[in-house]
TIMARNU-306765 format. One record per residue (C-alpha): x, y, z; residue number from 1. Coordinates in steps of 0.2 Angstrom, whole numbers, plus 2048, in hexadecimal, padded with zeros to 3 digits. Each point is the difference from the previous one (the first is absolute). Layout:
# TIMARNU-306765
+-----+-----+-----+-----+
:  px :  py :  pz : seq :
+-----+-----+-----+-----+
:   X :   Y :   Z : NUM :
...
+-----+-----+-----+-----+
***
This chain:
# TIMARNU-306765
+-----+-----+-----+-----+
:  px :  py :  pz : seq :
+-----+-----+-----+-----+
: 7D9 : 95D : 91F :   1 :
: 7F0 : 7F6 : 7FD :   2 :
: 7FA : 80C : 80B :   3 :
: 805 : 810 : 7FB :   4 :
: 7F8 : 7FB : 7EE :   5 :
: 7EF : 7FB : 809 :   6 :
: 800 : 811 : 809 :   7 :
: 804 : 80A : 7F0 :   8 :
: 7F3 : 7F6 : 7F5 :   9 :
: 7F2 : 804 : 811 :  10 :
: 804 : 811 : 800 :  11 :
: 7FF : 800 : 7EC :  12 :
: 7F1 : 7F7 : 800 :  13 :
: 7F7 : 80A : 80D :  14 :
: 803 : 812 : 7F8 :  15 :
: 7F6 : 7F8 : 7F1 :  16 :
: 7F3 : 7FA : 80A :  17 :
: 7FE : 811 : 808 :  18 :
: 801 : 809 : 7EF :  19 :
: 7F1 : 7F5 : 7F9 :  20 :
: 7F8 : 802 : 80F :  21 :
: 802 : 815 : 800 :  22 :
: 7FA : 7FF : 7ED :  23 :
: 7F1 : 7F7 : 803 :  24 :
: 7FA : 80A : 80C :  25 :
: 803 : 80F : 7F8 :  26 :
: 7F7 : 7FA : 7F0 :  27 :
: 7F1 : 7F9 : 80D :  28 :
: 7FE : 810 : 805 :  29 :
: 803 : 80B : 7F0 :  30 :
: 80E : 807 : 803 :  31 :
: 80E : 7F9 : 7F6 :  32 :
: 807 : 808 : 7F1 :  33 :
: 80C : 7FB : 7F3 :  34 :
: 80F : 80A : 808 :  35 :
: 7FB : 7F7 : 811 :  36 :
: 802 : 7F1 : 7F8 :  37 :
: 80F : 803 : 7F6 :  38 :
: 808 : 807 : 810 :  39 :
: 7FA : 7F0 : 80C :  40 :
: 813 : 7FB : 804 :  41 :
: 806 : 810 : 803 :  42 :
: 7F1 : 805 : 80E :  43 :
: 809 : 7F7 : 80B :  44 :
: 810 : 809 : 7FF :  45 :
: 7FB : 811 : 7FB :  46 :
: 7F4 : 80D : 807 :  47 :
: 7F0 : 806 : 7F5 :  48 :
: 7FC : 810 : 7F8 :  49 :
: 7EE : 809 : 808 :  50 :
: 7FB : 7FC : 7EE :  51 :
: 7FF : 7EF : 803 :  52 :
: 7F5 : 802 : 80E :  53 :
: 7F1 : 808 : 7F6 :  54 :
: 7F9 : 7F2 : 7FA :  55 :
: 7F6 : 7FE : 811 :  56 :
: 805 : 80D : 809 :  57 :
: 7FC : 80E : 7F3 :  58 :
: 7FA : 80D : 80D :  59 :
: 810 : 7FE : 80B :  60 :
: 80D : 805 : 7F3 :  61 :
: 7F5 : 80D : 7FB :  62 :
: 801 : 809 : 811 :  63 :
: 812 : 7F9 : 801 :  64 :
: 807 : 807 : 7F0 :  65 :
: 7F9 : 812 : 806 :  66 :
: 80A : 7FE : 811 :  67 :
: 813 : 807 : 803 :  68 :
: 804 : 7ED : 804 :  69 :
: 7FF : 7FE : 7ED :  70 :
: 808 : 810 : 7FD :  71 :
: 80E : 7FD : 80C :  72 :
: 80F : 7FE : 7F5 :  73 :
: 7F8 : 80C : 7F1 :  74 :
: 7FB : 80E : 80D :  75 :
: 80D : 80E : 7FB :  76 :
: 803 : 806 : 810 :  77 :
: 808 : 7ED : 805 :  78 :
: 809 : 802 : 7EB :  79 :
: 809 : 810 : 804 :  80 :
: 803 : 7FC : 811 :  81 :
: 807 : 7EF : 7FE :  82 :
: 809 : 801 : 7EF :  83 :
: 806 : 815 : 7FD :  84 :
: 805 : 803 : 814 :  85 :
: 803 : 7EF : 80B :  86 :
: 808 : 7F3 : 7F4 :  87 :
: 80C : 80C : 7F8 :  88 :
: 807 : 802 : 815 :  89 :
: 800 : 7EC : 800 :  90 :
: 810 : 7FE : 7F7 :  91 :
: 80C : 7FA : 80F :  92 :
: 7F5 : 801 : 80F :  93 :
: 7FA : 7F0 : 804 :  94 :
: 7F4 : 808 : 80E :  95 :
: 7F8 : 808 : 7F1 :  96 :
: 7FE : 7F3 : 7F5 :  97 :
: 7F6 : 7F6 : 80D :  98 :
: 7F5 : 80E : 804 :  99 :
: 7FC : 801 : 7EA : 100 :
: 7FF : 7EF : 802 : 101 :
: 7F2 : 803 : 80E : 102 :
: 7F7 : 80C : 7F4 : 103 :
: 7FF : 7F2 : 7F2 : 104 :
: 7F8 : 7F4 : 80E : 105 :
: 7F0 : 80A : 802 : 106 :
: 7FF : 808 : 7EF : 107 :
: 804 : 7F4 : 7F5 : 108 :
: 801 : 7EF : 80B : 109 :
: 800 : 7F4 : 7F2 : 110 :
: 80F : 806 : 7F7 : 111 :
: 809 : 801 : 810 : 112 :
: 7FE : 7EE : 803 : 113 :
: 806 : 7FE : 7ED : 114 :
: 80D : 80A : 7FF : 115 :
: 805 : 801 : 815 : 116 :
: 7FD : 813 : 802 : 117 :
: 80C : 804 : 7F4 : 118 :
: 7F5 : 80B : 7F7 : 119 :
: 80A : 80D : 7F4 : 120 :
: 7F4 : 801 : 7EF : 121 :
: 7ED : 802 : 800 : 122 :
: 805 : 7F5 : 7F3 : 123 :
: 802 : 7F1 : 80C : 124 :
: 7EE : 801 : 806 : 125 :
: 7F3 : 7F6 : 7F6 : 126 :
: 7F2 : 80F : 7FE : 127 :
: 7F2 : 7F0 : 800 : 128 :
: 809 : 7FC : 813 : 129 :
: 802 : 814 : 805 : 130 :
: 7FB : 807 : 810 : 131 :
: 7F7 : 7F5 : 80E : 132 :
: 7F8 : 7F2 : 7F4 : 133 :
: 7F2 : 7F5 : 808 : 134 :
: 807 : 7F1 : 800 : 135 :
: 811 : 808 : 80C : 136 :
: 7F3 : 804 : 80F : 137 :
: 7F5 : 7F0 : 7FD : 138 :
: 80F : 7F5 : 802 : 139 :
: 807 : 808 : 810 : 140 :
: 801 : 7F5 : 80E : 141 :
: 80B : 809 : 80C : 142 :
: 80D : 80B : 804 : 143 :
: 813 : 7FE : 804 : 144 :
: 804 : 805 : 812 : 145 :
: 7F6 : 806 : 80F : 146 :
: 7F8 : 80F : 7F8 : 147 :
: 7FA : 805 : 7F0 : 148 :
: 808 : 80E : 7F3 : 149 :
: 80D : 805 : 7F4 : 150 :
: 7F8 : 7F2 : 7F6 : 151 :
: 804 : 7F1 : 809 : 152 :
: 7F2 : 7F5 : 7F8 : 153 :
: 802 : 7ED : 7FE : 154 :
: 7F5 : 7FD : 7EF : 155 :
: 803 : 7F2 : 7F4 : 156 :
: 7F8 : 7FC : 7F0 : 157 :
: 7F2 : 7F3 : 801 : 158 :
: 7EF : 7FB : 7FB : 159 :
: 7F6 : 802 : 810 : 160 :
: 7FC : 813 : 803 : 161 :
: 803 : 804 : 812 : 162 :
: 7EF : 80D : 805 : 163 :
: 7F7 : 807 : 810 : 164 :
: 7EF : 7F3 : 7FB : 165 :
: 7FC : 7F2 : 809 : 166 :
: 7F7 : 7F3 : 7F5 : 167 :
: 7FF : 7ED : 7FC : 168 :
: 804 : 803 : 7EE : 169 :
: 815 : 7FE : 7FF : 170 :
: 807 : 7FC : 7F2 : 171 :
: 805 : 811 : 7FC : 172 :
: 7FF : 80B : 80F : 173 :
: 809 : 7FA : 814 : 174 :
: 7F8 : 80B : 80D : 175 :
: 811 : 80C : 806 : 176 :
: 7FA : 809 : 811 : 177 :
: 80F : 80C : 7FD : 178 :
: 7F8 : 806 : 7F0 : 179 :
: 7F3 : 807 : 80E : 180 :
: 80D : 809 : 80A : 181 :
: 809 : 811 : 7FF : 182 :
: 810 : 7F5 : 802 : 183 :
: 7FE : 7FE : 7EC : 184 :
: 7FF : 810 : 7FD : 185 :
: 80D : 806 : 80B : 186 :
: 80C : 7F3 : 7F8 : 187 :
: 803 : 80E : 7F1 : 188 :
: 7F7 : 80E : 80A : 189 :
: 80F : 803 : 80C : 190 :
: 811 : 800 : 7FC : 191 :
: 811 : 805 : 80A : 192 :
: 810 : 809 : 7F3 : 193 :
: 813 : 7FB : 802 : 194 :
: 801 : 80F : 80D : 195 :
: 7F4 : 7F4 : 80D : 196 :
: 7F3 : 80F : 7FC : 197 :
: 7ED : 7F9 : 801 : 198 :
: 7FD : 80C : 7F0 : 199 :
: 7ED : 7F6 : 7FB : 200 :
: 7F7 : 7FE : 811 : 201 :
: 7EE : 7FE : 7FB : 202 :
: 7FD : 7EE : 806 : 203 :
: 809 : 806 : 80F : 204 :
: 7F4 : 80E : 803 : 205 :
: 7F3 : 7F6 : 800 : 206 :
: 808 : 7F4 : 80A : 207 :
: 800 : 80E : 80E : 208 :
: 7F1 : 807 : 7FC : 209 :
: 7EE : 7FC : 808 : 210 :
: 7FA : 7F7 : 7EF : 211 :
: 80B : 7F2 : 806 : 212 :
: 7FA : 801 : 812 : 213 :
: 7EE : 7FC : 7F6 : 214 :
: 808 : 7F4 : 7F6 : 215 :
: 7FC : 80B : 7EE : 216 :
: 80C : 7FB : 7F4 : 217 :
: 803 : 806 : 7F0 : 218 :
: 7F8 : 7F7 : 7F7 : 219 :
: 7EF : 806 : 807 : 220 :
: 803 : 811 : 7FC : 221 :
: 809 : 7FF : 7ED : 222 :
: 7F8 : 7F2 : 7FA : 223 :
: 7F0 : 803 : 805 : 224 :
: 7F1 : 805 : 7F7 : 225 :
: 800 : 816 : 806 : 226 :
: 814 : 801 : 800 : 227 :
: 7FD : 805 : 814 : 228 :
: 7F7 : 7F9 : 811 : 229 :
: 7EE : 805 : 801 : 230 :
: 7F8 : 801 : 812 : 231 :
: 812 : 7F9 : 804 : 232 :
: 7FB : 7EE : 7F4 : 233 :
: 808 : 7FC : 7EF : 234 :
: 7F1 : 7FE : 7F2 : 235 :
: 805 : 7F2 : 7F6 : 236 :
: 7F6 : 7FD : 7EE : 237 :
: 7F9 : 7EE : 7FE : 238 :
: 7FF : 7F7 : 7F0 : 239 :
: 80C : 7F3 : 7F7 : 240 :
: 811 : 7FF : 801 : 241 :
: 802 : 7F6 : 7F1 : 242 :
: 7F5 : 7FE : 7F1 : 243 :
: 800 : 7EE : 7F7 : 244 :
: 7F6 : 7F9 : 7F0 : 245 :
: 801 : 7EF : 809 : 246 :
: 801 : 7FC : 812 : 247 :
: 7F9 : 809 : 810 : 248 :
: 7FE : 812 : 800 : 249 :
: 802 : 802 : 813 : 250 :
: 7F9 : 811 : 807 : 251 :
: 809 : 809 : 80F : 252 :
: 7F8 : 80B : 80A : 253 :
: 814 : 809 : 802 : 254 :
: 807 : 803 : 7F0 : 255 :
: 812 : 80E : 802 : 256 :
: 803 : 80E : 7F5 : 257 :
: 812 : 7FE : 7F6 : 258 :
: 800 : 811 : 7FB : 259 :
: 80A : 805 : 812 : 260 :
: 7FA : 813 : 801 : 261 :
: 80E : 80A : 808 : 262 :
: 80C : 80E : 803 : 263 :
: 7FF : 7FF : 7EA : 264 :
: 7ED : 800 : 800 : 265 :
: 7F7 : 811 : 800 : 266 :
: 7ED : 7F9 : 804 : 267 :
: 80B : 7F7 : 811 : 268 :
: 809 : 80F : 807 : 269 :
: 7F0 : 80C : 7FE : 270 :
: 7F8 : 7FE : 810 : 271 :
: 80C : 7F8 : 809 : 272 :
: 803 : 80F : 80D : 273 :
: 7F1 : 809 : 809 : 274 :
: 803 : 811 : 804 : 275 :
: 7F8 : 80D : 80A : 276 :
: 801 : 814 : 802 : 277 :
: 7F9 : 80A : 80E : 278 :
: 802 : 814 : 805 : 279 :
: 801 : 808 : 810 : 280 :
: 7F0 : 80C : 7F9 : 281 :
: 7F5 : 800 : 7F3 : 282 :
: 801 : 813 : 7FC : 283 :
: 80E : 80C : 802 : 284 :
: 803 : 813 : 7FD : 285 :
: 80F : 805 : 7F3 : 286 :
: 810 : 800 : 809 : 287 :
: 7FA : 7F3 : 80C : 288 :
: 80B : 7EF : 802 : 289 :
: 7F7 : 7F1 : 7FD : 290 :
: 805 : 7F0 : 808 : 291 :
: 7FF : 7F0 : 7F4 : 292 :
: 802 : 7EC : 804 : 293 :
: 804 : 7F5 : 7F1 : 294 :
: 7FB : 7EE : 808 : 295 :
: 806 : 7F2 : 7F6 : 296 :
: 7FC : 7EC : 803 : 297 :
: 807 : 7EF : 7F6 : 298 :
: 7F0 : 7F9 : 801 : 299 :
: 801 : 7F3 : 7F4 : 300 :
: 810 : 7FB : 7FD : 301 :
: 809 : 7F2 : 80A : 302 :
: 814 : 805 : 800 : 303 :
: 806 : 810 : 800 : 304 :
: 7FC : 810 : 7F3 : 305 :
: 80B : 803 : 7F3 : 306 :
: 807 : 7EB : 7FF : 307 :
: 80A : 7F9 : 7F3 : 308 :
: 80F : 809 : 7FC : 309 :
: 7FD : 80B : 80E : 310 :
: 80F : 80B : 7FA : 311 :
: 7F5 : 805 : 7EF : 312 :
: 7F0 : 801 : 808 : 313 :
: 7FB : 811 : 805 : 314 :
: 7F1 : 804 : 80B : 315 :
: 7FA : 812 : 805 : 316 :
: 7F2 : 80B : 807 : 317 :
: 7FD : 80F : 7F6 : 318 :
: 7F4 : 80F : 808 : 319 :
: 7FB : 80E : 7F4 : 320 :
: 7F2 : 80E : 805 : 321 :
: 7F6 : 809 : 7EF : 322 :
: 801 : 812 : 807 : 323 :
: 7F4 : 80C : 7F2 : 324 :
: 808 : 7F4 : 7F3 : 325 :
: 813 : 7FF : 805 : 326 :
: 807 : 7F1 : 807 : 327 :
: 80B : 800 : 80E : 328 :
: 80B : 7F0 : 804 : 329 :
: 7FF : 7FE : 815 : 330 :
: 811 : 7FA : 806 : 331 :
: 7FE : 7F3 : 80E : 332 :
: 806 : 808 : 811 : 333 :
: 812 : 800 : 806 : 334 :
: 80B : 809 : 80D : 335 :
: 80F : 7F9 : 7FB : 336 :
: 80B : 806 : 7F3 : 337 :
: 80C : 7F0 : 801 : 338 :
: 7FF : 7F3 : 7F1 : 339 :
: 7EE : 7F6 : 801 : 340 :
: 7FE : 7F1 : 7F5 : 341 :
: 7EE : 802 : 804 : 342 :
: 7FD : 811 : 7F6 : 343 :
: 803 : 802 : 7EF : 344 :
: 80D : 80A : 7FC : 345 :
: 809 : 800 : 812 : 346 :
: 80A : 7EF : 7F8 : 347 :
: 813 : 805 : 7FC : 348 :
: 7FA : 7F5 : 7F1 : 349 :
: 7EF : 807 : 7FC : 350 :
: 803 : 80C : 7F3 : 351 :
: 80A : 7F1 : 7F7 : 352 :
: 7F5 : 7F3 : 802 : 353 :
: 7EC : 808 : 804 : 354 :
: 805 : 80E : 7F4 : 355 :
: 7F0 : 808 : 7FC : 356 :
: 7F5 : 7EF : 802 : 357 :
: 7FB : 804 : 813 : 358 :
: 7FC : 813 : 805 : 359 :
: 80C : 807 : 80C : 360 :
: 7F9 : 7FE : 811 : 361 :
: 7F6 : 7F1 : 7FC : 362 :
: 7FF : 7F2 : 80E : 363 :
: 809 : 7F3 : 7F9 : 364 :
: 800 : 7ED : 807 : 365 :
: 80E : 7F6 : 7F8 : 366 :
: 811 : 7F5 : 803 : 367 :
: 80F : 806 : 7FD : 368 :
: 810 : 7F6 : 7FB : 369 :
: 80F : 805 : 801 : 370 :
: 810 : 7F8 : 7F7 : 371 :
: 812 : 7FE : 808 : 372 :
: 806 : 812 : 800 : 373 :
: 7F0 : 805 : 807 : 374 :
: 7F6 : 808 : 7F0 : 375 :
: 7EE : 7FC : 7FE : 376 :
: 7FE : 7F2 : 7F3 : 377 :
: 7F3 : 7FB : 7F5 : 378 :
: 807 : 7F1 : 7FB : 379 :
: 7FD : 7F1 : 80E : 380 :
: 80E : 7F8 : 7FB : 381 :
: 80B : 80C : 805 : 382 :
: 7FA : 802 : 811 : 383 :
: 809 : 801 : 810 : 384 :
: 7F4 : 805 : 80B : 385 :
: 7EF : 808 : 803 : 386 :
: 801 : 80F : 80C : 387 :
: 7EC : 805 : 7FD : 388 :
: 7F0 : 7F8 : 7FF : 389 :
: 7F0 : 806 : 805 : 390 :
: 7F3 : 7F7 : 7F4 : 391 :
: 7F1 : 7FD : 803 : 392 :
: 7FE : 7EE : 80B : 393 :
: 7F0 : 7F5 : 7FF : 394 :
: 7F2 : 80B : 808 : 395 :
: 809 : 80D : 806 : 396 :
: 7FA : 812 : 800 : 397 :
: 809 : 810 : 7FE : 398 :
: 7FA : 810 : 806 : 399 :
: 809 : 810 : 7F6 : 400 :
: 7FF : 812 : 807 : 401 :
: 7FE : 80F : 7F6 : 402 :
: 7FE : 812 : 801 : 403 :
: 7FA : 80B : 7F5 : 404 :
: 7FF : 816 : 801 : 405 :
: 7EF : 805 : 7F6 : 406 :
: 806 : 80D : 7F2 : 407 :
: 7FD : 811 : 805 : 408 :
: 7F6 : 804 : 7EF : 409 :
: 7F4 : 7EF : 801 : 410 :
: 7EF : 803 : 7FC : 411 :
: 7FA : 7EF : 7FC : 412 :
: 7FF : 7F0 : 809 : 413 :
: 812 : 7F7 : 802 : 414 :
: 800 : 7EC : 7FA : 415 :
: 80C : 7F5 : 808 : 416 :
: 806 : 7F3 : 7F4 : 417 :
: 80A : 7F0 : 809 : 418 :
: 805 : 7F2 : 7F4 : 419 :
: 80C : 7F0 : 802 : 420 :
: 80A : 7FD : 7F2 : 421 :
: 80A : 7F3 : 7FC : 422 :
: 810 : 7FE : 7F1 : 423 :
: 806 : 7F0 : 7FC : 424 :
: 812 : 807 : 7FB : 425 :
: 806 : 812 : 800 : 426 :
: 802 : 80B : 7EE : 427 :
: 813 : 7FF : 805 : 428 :
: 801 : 7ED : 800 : 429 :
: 7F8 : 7FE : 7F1 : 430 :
: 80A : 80C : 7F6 : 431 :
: 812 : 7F8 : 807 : 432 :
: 7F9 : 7EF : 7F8 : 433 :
: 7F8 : 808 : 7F2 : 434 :
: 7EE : 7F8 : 804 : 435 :
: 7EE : 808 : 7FE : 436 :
: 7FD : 80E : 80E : 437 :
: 7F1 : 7FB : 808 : 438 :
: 7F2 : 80B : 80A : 439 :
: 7FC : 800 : 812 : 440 :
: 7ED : 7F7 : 805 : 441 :
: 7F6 : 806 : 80D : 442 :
: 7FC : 7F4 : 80C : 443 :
: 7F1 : 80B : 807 : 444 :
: 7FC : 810 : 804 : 445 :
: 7F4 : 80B : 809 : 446 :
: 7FA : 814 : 801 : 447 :
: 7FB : 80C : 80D : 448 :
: 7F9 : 810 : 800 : 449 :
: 804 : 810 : 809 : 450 :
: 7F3 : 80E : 803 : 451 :
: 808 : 813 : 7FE : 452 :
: 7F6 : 80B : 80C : 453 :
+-----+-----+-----+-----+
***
């Protein structure tokens, strides 16, 4: 008994020490504010808000707060897919429930440890701990299992920040080598639905792909200074991490971007295919038939093109020649008439699902799921299997043939127009949730021009 008391009173005393311990250094080095102080006891059993970070770390949650890591849980895609189509389909399907429960890990993991999952209100989610807060990622130390995803983190609250820096300074930040490794990101980055269907696959595209061979995680590509490899090496800005009034001011020639530029970022997906066009000739009489090749390479992205929620993402080639003013949509070539998921339009499901966001004919590179009857789904949960998928892999090229008959009345030179463009979500998803339509990007593009004799 005598010991049990001693052991309690250690432990007791300990936490006190370690609480005035935190609180003089955080005053030694500026950073303390009254909230910090009046929530001393409860750092050790709950997580922080971002906000608490900006006292020294200002910079950081700036870039943060502008990333969909904040926007997680707020992002209305994630609202209407969570709360108006998948948790009304929970009610008495314990498979489902796990699988919500697997959303709530990723997009809102602080109230999932809270409430265990069970997430049925946005009401239940503090908005100060919404989305991926800071101190969530800085305080994973692992993962459950052999592999990462789904959400498996291991991340408890605590004083010490867990971070890729190696320094002598540690009373607030422990050197983690798996905060340097795609295995982090893959731990919500990949996930596998009640079906056994790998329906998020992007750290496992990398995983496959030559980046790993070169050991280029993910880190040196999104949290890097240019969003993308340049001459195949991440540009990282230097600077401070952490600004203090008092203390050292230490000054790191590799500081990481927390904004996390992606699929959602427009100034990330610009330029992230090259493509090229070449014709058979350079001038042709009218009537003449014209041969065209569409070359596209993923130059700079190291997973496959459209990632993500593959089944939203759509990806297509679109070839257009300016004839005297008129322009005429180029379908891609095919001597098949059977269904092919790899032309707009030839999809039993296109007309329902591309509608009128992709030109009939276009190339299309995409994956399509499929749910248990065997219908193409756009909702991942729901999928059974994927029986298509010809995205884009890490530095692969494409080469797309063309023809194209010169009209008999051409007068003036023809232009060849090729673009890739790329839509988050199709009109026909965003109407059955009731969410913003959106409008497709182009990723790059390039013109050629014909000569009429």
């Amino acid at each position: 008994m005598l010991e049990k008391q001693f052991l309690i009173s250690s432990v007791r005393e300990h936490r006190v020490v370690t609480v005035i311990v935190l609180l003089a250094g955080l005053l030694m080095t500026g950073c303390a504010t009254d909230q910090m102080q009046q929530d001393s006891q409860a750092r050790i059993t709950d997580f922080d808000s971002s906000a608490m970070c900006r006292g020294c770390h200002g910079k950081i949650v700036d870039q943060h707060e502008e990333s969909m890591h904040a926007k997680a849980f707020s992002n209305p895609v994630f609202q209407a897919q969570y709360f108006r189509e998948l948790l009304p389909l929970v009610q008495g399907d314990a498979d489902l429930g796990k699988e919500a429960d697997r959303c709530i890990a990723c997009h809102a993991p602080v109230a999932f440890m809270k409430n265990k999952g069970h997430i049925t209100s946005p009401q239940q989610v503090d908005p100060k701990l919404s989305g991926v807060v800071c101190d969530l990622c800085h305080r994973i130390e692992g993962f459950k299992g052999i592999r990462p995803g789904g959400g498996n983190y291991i991340s408890t609250p605590g004083e010490r920040k867990f971070g890729p820096i190696r320094h002598s300074e540690k009373w607030h930040h422990v050197y983690n080598e798996l905060q340097t490794k795609s295995e982090f990101c893959g731990i919500c980055h990949n996930d596998v639905n009640h079906n056994g269907l790998e329906i998020k696959s992007t750290f496992a595209e990398w995983k496959n792909s030559v980046y790993a061979e070169r050991k280029i995680n993910c880190q040196d590509c999104h949290m890097n200074l240019l969003g993308f490899l340049s001459d195949g090496k991440a540009v990282f800005e230097a600077g401070q991490a952490a600004i203090m009034t008092l203390g050292p001011n230490y000054k790191r020639s590799k500081l990481h971007t927390h904004k996390f530029p992606g699929a959602h970022s427009k100034t990330q997906i610009e330029g992230a295919l090259t493509i090229g066009l070449g014709l058979d000739r350079t001038e042709a009489a009218p009537g003449e038939e014209v041969a065209l090749d569409v070359h596209v390479f993923n130059k700079k992205v190291g997973h496959s093109i459209p990632s993500g929620s593959a089944e939203l993402r759509i990806l297509w080639v679109e070839l257009v020649a300016d004839v005297d003013g008129k322009m005429i949509h180029i379908p891609v070539d095919s001597s098949s008439g059977e269904e092919m998921y790899d032309i707009a339009g030839r999809g039993v499901y296109d007309k329902e699902i591309l509608g009128m966001d992709v030109p009939e004919g276009s190339r299309v590179y995409r994956s399509i799921f499929v749910d248990k009857d065997g219908k193409q789904t756009l909702s991942a949960y729901n999928a059974a299997k994927i029986v298509f998928d010809n995205r884009l892999k890490a530095e692969e090229q494409r080469s797309e043939r063309y023809h194209f008959r010169v009209p008999e009345d051409a007068k003036g030179p023809v232009t060849f127009s090729a673009r890739i463009n790329y839509l988050r979500y199709p009109s026909a998803f965003a109407a059955a949730l009731n969410i913003e339509k959106i409008e497709p990007v182009s990723l790059a593009g390039i013109t050629q021009e014909l000569k009429i004799k």
